[in-house]
C-alpha positions as CSV (number, residue, x, y, z in Angstrom):
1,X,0.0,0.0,0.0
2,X,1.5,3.6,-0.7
3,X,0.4,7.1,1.0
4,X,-2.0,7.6,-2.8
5,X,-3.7,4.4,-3.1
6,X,-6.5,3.2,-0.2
7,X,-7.3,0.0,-1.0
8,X,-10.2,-1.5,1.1
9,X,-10.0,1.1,3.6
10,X,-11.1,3.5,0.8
11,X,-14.8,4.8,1.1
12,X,-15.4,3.0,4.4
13,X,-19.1,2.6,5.5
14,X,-19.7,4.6,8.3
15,X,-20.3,2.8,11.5
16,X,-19.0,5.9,13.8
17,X,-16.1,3.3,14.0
18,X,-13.9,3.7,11.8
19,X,-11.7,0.4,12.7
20,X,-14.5,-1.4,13.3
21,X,-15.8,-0.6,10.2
22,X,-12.1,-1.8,8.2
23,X,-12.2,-5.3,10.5
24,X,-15.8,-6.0,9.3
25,X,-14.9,-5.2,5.6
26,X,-12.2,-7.1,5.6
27,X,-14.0,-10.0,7.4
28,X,-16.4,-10.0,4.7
29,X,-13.7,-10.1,2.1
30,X,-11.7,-12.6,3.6
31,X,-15.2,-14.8,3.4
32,X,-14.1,-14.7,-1.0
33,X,-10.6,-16.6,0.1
34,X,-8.7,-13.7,-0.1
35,X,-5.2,-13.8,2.1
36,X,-4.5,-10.8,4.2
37,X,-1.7,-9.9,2.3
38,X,-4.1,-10.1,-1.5
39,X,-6.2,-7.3,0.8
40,X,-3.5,-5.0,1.8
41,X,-2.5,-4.1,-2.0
42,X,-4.0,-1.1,-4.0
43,X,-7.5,-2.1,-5.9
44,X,-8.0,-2.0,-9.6
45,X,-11.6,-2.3,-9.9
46,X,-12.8,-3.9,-13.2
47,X,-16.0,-2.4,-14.9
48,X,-17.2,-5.9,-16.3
49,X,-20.3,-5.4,-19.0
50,X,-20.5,-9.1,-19.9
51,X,-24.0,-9.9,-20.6
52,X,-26.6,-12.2,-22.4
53,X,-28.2,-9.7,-24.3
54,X,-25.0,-8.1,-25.9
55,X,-23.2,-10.3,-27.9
56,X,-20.3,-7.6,-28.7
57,X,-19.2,-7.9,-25.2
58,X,-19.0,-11.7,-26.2
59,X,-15.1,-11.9,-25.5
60,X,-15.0,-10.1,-22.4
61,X,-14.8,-13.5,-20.2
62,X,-11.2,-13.9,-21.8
63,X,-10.5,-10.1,-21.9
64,X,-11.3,-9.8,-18.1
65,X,-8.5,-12.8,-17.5
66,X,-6.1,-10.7,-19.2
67,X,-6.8,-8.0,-17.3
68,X,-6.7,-9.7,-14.1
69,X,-3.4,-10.9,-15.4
70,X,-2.1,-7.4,-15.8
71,X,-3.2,-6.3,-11.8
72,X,-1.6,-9.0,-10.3
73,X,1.3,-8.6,-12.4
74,X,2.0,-4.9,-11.2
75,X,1.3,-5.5,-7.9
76,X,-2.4,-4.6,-7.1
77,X,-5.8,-6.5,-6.9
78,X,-8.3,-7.1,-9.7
79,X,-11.7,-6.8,-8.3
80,X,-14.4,-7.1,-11.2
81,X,-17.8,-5.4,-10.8
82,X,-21.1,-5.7,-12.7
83,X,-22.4,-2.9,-14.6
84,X,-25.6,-2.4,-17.1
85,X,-24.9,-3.5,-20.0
86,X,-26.5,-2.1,-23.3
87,X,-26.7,-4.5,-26.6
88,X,-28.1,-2.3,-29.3
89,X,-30.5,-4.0,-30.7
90,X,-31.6,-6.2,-27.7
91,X,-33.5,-2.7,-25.5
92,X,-36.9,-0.8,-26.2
93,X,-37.3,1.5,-26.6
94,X,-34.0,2.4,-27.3
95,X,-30.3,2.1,-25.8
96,X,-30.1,5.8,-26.3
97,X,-32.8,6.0,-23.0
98,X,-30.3,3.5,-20.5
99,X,-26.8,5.2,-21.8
100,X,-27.6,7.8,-18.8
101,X,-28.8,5.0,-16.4
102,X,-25.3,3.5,-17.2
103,X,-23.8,6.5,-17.0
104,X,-24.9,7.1,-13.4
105,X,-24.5,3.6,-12.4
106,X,-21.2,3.5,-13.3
107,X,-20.2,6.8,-11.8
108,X,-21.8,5.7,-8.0
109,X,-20.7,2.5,-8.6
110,X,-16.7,3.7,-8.8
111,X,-17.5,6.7,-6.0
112,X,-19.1,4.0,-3.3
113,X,-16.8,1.2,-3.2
114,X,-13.0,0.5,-2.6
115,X,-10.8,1.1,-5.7
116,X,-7.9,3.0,-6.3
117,X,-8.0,2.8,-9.9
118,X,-10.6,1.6,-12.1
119,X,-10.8,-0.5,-15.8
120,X,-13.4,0.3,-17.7
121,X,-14.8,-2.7,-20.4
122,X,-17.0,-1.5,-22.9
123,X,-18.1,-1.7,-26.6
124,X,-21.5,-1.9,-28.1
125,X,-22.9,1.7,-29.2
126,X,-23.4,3.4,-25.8
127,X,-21.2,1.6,-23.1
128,X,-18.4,3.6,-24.2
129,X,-20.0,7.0,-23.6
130,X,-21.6,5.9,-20.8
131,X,-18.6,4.8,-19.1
132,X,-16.7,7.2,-19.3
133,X,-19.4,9.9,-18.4
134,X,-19.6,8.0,-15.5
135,X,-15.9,8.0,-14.9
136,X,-15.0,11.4,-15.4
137,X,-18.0,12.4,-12.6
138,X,-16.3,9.8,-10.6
139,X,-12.8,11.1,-11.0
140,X,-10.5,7.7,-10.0
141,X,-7.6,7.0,-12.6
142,X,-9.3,5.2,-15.2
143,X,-8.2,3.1,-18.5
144,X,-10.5,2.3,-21.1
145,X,-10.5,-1.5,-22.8
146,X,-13.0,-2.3,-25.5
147,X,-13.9,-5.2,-27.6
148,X,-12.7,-4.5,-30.7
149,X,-14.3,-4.7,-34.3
150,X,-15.6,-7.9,-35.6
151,X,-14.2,-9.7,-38.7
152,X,-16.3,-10.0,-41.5
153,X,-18.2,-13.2,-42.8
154,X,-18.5,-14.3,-46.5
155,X,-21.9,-14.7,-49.0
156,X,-21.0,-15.7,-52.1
157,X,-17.5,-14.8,-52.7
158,X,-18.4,-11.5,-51.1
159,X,-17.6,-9.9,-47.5
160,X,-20.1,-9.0,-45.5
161,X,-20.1,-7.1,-42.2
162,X,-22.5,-6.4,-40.0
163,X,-24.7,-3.9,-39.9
164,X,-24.3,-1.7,-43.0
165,X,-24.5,-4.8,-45.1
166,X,-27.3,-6.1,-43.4
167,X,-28.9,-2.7,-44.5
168,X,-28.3,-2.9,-47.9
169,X,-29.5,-6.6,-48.2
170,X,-32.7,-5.4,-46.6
171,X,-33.1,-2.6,-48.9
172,X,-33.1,-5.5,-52.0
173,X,-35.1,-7.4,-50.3
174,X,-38.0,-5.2,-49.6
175,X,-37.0,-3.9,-53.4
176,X,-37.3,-7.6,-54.6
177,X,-34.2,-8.3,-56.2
178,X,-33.4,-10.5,-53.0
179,X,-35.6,-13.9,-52.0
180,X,-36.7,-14.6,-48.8
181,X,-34.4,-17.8,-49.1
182,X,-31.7,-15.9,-49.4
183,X,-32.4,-13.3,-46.7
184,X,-32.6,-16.0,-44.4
185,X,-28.9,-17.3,-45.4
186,X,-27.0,-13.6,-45.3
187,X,-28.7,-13.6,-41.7
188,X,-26.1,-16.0,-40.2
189,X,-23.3,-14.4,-42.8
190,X,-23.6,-10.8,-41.2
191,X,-22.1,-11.1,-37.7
192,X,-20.2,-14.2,-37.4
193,X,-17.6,-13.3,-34.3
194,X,-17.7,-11.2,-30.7
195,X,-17.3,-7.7,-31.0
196,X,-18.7,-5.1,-32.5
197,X,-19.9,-3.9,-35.9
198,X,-17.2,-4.1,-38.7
199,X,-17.4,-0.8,-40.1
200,X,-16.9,2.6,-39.2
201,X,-20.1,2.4,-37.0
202,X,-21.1,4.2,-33.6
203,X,-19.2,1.9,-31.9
204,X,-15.5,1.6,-33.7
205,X,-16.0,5.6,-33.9
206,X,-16.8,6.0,-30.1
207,X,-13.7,3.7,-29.6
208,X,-11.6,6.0,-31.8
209,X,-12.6,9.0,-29.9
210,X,-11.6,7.2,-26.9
211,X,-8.3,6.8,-27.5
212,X,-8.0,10.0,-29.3
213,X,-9.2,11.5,-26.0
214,X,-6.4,9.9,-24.1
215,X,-8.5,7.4,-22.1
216,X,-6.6,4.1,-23.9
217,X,-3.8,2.3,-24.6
218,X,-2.4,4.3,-28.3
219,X,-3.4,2.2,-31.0
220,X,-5.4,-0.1,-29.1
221,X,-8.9,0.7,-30.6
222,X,-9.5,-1.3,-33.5
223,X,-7.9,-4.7,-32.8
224,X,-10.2,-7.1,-33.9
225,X,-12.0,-8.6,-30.9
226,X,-10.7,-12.4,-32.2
227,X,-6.9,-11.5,-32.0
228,X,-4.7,-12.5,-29.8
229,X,-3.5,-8.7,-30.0
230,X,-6.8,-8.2,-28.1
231,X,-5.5,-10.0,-24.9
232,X,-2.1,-8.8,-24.6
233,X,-3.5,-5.4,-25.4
234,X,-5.8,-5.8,-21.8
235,X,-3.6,-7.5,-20.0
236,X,-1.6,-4.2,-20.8
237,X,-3.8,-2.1,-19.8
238,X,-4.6,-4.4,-16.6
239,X,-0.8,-3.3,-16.1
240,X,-1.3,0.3,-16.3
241,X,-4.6,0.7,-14.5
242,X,-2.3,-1.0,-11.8
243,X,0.3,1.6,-11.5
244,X,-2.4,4.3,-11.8
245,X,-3.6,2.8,-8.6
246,X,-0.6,2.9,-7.0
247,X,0.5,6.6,-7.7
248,X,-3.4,8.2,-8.2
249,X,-2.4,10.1,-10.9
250,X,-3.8,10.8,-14.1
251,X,-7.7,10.8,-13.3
252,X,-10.0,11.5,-16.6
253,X,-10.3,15.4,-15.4
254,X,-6.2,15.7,-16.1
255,X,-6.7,13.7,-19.6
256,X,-9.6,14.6,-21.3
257,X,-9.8,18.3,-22.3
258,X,-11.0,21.3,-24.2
259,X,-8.1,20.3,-26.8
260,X,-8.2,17.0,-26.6
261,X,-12.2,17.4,-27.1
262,X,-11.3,19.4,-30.0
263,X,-9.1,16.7,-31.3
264,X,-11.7,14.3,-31.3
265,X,-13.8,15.9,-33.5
266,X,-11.2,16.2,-36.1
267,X,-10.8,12.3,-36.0
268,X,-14.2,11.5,-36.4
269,X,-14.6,14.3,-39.2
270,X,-11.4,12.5,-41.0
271,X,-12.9,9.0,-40.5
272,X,-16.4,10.0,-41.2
273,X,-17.5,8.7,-38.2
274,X,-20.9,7.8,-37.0
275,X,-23.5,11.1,-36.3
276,X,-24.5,9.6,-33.0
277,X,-20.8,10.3,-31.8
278,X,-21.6,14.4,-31.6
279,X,-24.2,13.3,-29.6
280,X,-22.4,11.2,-27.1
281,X,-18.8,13.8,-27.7
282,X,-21.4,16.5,-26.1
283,X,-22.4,14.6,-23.5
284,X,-18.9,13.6,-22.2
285,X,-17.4,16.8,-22.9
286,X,-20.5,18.6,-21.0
287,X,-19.3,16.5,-17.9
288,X,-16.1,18.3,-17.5
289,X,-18.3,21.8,-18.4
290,X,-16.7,21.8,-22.1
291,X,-19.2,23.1,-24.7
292,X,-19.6,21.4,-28.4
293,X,-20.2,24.4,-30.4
294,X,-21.7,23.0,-33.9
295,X,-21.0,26.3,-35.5
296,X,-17.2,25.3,-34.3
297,X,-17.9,22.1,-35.8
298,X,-18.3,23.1,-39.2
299,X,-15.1,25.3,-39.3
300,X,-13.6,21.9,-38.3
301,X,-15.6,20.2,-40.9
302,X,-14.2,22.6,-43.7
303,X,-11.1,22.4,-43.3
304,X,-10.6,18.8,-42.2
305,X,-10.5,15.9,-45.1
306,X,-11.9,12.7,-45.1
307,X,-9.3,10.4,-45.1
308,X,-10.7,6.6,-44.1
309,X,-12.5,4.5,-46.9
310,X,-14.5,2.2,-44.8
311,X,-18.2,1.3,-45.1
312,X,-20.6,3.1,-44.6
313,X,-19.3,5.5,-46.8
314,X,-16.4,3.9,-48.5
315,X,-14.7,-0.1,-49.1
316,X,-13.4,-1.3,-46.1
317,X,-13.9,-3.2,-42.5
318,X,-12.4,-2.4,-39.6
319,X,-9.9,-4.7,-39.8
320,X,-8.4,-3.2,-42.8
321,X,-8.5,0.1,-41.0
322,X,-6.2,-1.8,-38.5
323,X,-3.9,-3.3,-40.3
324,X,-3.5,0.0,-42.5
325,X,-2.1,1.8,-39.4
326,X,-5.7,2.4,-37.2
327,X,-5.8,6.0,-35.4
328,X,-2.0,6.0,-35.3
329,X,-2.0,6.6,-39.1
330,X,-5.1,8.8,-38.7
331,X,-3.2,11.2,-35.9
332,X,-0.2,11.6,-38.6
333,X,-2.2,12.4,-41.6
334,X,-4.0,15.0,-39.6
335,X,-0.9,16.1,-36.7
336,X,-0.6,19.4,-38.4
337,X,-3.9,20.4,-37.4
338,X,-4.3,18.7,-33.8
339,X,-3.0,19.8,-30.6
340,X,-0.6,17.8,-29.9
341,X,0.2,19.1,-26.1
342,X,-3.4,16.6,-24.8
343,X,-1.8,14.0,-22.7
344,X,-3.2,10.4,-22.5
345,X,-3.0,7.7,-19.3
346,X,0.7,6.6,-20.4
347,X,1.5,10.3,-19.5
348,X,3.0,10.9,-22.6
349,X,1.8,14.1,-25.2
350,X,0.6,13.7,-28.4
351,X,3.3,15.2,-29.4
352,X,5.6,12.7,-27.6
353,X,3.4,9.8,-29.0
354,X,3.6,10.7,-32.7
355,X,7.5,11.1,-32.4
356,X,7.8,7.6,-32.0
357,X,8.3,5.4,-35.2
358,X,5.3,3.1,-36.6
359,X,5.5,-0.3,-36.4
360,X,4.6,-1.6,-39.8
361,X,3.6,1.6,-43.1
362,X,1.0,2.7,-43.5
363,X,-1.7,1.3,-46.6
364,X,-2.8,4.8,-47.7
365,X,-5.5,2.9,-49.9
366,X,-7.2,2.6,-46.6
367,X,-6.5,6.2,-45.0
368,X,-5.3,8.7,-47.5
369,X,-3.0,10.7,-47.1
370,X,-3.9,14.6,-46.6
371,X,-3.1,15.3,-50.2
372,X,-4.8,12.8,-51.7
373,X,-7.7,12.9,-50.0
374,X,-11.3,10.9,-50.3
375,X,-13.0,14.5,-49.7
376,X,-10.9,17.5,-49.0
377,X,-14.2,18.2,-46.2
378,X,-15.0,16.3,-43.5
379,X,-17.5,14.0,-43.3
380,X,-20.7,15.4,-41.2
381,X,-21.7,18.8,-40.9
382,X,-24.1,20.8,-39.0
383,X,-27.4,22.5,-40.5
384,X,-29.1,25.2,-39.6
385,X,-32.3,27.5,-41.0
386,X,-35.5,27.6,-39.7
387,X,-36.5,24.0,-39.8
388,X,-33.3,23.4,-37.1
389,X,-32.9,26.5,-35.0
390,X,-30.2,24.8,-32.7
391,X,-29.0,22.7,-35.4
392,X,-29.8,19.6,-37.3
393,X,-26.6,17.5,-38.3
394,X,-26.1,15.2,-41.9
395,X,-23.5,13.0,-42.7
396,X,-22.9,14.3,-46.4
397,X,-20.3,11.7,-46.8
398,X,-22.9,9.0,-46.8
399,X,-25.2,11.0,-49.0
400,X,-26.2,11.1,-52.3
401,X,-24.1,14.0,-54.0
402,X,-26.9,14.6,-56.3
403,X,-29.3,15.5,-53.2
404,X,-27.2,17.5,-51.2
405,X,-28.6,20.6,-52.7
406,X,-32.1,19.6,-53.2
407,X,-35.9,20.9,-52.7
408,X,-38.8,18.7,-52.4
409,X,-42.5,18.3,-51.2
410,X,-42.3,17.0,-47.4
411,X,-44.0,13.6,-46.8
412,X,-44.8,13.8,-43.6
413,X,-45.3,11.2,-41.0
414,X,-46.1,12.0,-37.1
415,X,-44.9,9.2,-35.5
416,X,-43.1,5.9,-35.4
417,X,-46.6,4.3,-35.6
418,X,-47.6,6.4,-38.9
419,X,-44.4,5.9,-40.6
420,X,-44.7,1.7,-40.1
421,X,-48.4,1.8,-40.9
422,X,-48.1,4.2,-44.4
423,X,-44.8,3.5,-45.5
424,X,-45.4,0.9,-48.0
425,X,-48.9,1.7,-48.8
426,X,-49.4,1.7,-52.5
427,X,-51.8,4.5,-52.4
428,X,-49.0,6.8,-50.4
429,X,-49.0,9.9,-52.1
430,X,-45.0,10.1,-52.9
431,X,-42.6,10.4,-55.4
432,X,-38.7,9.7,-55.8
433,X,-38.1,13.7,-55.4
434,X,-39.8,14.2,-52.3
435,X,-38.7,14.7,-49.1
436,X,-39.8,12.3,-46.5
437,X,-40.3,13.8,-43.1
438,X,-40.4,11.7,-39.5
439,X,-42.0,13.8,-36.3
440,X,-41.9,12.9,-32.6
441,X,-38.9,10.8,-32.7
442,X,-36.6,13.4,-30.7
443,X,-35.4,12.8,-27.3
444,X,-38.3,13.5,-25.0
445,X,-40.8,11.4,-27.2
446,X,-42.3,8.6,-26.1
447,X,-39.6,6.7,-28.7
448,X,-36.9,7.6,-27.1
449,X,-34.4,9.0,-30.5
450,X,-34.3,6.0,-31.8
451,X,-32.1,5.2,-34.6
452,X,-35.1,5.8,-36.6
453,X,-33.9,8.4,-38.8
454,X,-33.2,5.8,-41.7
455,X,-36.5,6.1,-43.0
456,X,-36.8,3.4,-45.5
457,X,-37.9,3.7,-49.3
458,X,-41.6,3.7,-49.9
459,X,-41.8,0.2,-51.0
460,X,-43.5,1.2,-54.1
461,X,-40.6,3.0,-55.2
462,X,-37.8,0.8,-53.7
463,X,-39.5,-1.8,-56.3
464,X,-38.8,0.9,-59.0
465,X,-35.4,1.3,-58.0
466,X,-35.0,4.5,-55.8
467,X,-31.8,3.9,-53.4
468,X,-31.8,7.4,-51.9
469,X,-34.5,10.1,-50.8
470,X,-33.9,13.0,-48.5
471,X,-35.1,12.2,-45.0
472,X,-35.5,14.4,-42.2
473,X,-36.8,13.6,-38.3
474,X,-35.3,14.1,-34.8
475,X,-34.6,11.0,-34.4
476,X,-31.0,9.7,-34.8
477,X,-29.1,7.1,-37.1
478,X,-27.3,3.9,-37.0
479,X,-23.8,4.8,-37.7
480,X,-23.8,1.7,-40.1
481,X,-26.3,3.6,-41.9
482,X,-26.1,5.6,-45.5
483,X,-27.9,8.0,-47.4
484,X,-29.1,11.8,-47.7
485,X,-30.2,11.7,-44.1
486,X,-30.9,14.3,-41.3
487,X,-30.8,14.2,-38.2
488,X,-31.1,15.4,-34.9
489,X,-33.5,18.0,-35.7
490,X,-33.6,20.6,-32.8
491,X,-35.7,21.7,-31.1
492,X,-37.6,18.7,-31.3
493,X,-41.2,18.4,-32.6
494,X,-42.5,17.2,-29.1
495,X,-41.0,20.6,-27.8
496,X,-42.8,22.0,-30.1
497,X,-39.9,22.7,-32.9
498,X,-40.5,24.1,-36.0
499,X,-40.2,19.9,-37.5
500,X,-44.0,19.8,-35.9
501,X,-45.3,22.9,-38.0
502,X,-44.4,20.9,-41.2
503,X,-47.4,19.7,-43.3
504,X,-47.9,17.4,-46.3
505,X,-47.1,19.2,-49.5
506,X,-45.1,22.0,-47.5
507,X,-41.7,22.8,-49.8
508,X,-38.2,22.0,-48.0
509,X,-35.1,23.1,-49.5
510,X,-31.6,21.3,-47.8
511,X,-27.9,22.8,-49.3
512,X,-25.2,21.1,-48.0
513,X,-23.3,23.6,-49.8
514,X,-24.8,26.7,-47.8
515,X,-25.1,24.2,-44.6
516,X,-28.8,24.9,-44.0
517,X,-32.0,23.4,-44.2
518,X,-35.2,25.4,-44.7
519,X,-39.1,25.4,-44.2
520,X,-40.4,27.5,-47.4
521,X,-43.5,28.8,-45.6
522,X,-43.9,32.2,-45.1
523,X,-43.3,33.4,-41.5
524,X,-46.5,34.3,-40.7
525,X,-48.1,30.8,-41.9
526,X,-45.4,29.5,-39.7
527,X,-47.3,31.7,-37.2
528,X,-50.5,30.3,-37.5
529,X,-49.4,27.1,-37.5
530,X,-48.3,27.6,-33.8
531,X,-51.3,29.2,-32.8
532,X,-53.0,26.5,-33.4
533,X,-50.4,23.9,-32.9
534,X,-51.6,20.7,-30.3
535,X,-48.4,18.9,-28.7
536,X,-50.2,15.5,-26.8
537,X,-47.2,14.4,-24.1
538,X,-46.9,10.9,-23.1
539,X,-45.2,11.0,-19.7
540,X,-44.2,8.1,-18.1
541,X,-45.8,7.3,-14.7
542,X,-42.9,6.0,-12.5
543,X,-39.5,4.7,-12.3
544,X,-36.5,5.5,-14.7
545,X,-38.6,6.3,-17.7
546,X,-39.9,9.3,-15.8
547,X,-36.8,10.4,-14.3
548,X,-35.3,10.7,-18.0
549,X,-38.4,12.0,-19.7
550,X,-38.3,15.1,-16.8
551,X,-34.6,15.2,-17.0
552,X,-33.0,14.5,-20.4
553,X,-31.2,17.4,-22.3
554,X,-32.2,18.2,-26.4
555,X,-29.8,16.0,-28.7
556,X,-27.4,19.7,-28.8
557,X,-26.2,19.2,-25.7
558,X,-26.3,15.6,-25.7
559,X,-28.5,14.3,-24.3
560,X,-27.8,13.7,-21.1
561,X,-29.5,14.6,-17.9
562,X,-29.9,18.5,-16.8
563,X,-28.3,17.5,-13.1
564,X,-25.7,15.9,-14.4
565,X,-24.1,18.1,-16.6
C-alpha cells in the first residue's frame, strides 16, 4: 500500500467506528478466500459489462482474464464489478434511454466502493459514452478497454459485415431483387464473431474518440475482438490501471480536455465517423463543463479531409482500418492540425506519441494521405435554417451528392406508428423527389431517438429502384447507416420545434453547400401554424422512464440529464 492508493480502507461505511468498520470489511472479504496480504495491496476495480443480451461484449470473459493478469502482475488487486450493459439491438425502446442509467451507475458504482483505480470494459454503441461519463464524474484514474471490431463473414465470394450490409441486403429485399431464401442465409453471414460492428459504426467511432481523447492504450482501438493482440492489449492495460492505482495520478479530469475534445472531433470528421458520436462527444465533454459548439464544428468540418475508406461511406472493415495503421495513421495524416500538447493515461503528449516510429507503413488505400484525400471536407456537418434553429446534423459523406442541394415536397409522418403503418402503402401519395419527413422521434418522445432516422424507401418506389430520398426527423441514425439523411433536428417536434409545423405538401429546401436546411412557408403561416399547434405528451408514470423523460437534455447538448451536466 503507498500514501496515494486506499485500497479496502477507501470509502469505508460509516459505522462511527472507523476500525470497526475496516475489521468488518475485511472479514467479509476474507469470506471470497482472499489472504491478508491479496487485501492489503492497492484495488483496480474492473468495470465488467458481460451480458446475455449483448453479444459484442462476447469476448469479455477472456479479456477480463487478461486484465486480471495485468493487476496482479503490477502489484495490485483485480476486483471485477457488474455494470448495465447495453446490446443495441436487444432494448426498447431504445439504448439511447439506458446510456444515462449507465452513465450514473457507473459513476456511484466507482464513487461508493474501494478502488484505487478503475478498468473500464465496454463496446457496443453506448457503453463507451456511458462509461466514461460515469468515470470522469467519478474522478479515480481510469483506462479504457474495448472489444474490438468484428471480422467479416463471407456470401458468395463476397464480404459481409454487420450492420451496414445487413442494410443494404434489406433494402433488395424489400426492393425484390433478393428472396426470402436468401435473406434467411445472409442472416447467419452478417455477424459471425464477438465484437462489435465491422465498419466505421457508432461503436468503432466512439472507440476512436476514446483513444484520441487519451482514455486508452495508443493504438489499441481497432484490434479485432478475435486477435490474440486483443488480450495482450488488456492485459496491458490491466498493467497500467495497476500503476495508476498505486501513484493516483492521471484521473480523466487531467486527460480529457477542451483540446483533446477538440481533437476528437477532427478524428471523427477524417474518418467519417458515426453522427451519434456528436451526440455522445457533447455529453462527455459537458461533464467536465466543455461546450460542443456545432458552429465550431463546421469550421472543423471545412477544413478537415476525409481520409478513411470504410463502409458506410467507403470499401473497407475495420480490420483493414487496423492493419493500414488504425488512429495512429489517422493522428499523422492530420498532426498538423491537432493539438498535440493533450496528454493520455501513459503520461505521454501527443506530441511525444507521434514522435515515435510506426510499427509496420501505413496502406494509404485505406487512410489517405492529406493530399490525396477521399474529400478535401470532413464527413458530417451541421445544418441550420428555420427547420433546425439549434441545429440539425447530416453525414454528407454517406449521402447522395446529387441531393445534397435539393428541394422537395415533405412527406410527412407524425410518428413511429404512422411511418410503419403508411410506408409501403401503394396508395401513399409520394414520389422519388420528395422529401420524407419523420415527427416525434426526438429525445423527450415517447420513442426515445431511436435510430429511426433511416427512413426506409416507400416500397412502391424501392421496387422501381429508388436507393436514396432526403429524410429528415429528430430522431438519430445507426452509424452503419447511408444516405441523404438528417438528423437530430432541434428543437424537437415534441417541444414544439418548427419539425411539428411541417405539413404534407409544404416545400423544404436542404444545401449542404450553404449548410442549411429550410421550411419555405412564409413566417407568418409558420405563425398560425403555432397558434394552433396541439403537442399530446406521453409522460411516463414512475420509475426510470420518468426520471429521464423530466430530465434529459435536447440531442445539442447531448442528451444527457440537466443535473448531471
Amino acid at each position: 500500500m503507498t500514501n496515494k492508493s486506499k485500497g479496502l480502507k477507501g470509502g469505508l461505511t460509516n459505522y462511527g467506528d472507523r476500525d470497526f468498520a475496516l475489521y468488518l470489511r475485511r472479514s467479509f472479504a476474507k469470506s471470497m478466500g482472499y489472504t491478508g496480504e491479496s487485501l492489503d495491496k492497492p484495488i483496480v476495480g474492473i468495470c465488467y459489462t458481460e451480458s446475455g443480451f449483448n453479444n459484442c461484449h462476447r469476448n469479455f470473459p477472456e479479456m477480463l482474464e487478461a486484465i486480471k493478469r495485468g493487476v496482479l502482475a503490477a502489484g495490485a488487486l483485480p476486483i471485477a464489478f457488474p455494470m448495465i450493459s447495453l446490446g443495441e439491438v436487444f432494448l426498447n425502446p431504445t439504448s439511447l434511454v439506458y446510456r444515462n442509467l449507465m452513465a450514473m451507475a457507473t459513476e456511484e458504482m466507482i464513487s461508493a466502493q474501494p478502488m484505487d483505480s478503475v478498468v473500464l470494459m465496454g463496446g457496443c454503441d453506448k457503453t463507451v459514452p456511458a462509461l466514461l461519463m460515469g468515470a470522469i464524474s467519478a474522478n479515480k484514474p481510469a483506462v479504457m478497454v474495448v472489444a474490438g471490431p468484428m471480422m467479416t463473414g463471407r456470401h458468395k465470394g463476397e464480404r459481409l459485415g454487420a450492420c451496414t450490409d445487413c442494410r443494404r441486403f434489406w433494402s433488395n429485399y424489400r426492393a425484390g431483387s433478393v428472396q426470402k431464401s436468401e435473406i434467411d442465409q445472409v442472416e447467419g453471414r452478417l455477424a459471425v464473431t464477438s465484437g462489435t460492428c465491422a465498419v466505421m459504426g457508432t461503436a468503432s467511432t466512439m472507440a476512436l474518440l476514446a483513444e484520441t481523447l487519451g482514455m486508452m492504450l495508443p493504438n489499441s482501438s481497432s484490434i479485432p475482438s478475435v486477435h490474440a493482440d486483443r488480450l495482450r492489449s488488456s492485459e496491458e492495460s490491466g498493467k497500467l490501471a495497476a500503476q495508476m492505482a498505486i501513484s493516483g495520478k492521471l484521473k480523466p479530469k487531467d486527460i480529457i480536455s477542451k483540446s483533446s475534445v477538440e481533437n476528437a472531433l477532427r478524428v471523427l470528421l477524417a474518418v467519417s465517423g458515426s453522427t451519434n458520436a456528436i451526440i455522445h462527444l457533447t455529453a462527455i465533454a459537458g461533464r467536465l463543463g466543455i461546450e460542443v459548439d456545432l458552429n465550431k464544428f463546421n469550421s472543423l468540418s471545412d477544413e478537415t479531409p476525409t481520409l478513411v475508406d470504410l463502409k458506410p461511406v467507403g470499401a473497407g472493415y475495420m480490420e483493414d482500418f487496423h492493419y493500414a495503421g488504425g488512429l495512429d495513421a489517422v493522428l499523422r495524416a492530420l498532426e498538423d492540425q491537432l493539438l498535440l500538447e493533450t496528454k493520455d493515461i501513459t503520461g505521454q503528449s501527443l506530441a511525444e506519441r507521434l514522435a515515435k516510429p510506426l510499427a509496420d507503413p501505413i496502406d494509404f488505400k485505406i487512410i489517405r494521405k492529406p493530399s490525396d484525400p477521399i474529400e478535401s471536407q470532413g464527413g458530417l456537418i451541421a445544418l441550420f435554417g428555420n427547420l433546425a434553429p439549434e441545429g440539425a446534423i447530416l453525414k454528407r459523406a454517406a449521402a447522395t451528392k446529387e441531393l445534397l442541394e435539393h428541394e422537395g415536397r415533405a412527406v410527412v409522418f407524425t410518428s413511429l406508428e404512422d411511418l410503419a403503418n403508411r410506408i409501403d402503402d401503394p396508395d401513399l401519395d409520394v414520389n422519388a423527389n420528395d422529401i420524407l419527413v419523420l415527427q416525434n422521434a426526438g429525445p423527450k418522445s415517447a420513442s426515445g431517438m431511436p435510430e429511426a432516422g433511416y427512413l426506409p424507401i416507400p416500397k412502391k418506389l424501392a421496387i422501381a429502384g429508388v436507393k436514396d430520398m432526403v429524410r429528415i426527423s429528430d430522431a438519430r441514425m445507426s452509424g452503419t447507416a447511408f444516405g441523404t439523411i438528417i438528423l437530430h433536428v432541434t428543437p424537437e417536434a415534441q417541444l414544439g420545434g418548427p419539425l411539428a409545423l411541417v405539413k404534407n405538401g409544404d416545400r423544404i429546401r436542404l444545401s449542404a453547400a450553404q449548410k442549411t436546411i429550410k421550411l419555405l412557408v412564409s413566417e407568418e403561416e409558420i405563425k398560425q401554424r403555432y397558434e394552433t399547434l396541439s403537442i399530446v405528451e406521453e409522460v411516463p408514470e414512475r420509475g426510470y422512464k420518468k426520471l429521464y423523460h423530466s430530465s434529459v437534455l435536447p440531442a445539442t447538448q447531448g442528451c444527457d440529464f440537466d443535473f448531471l451536466k
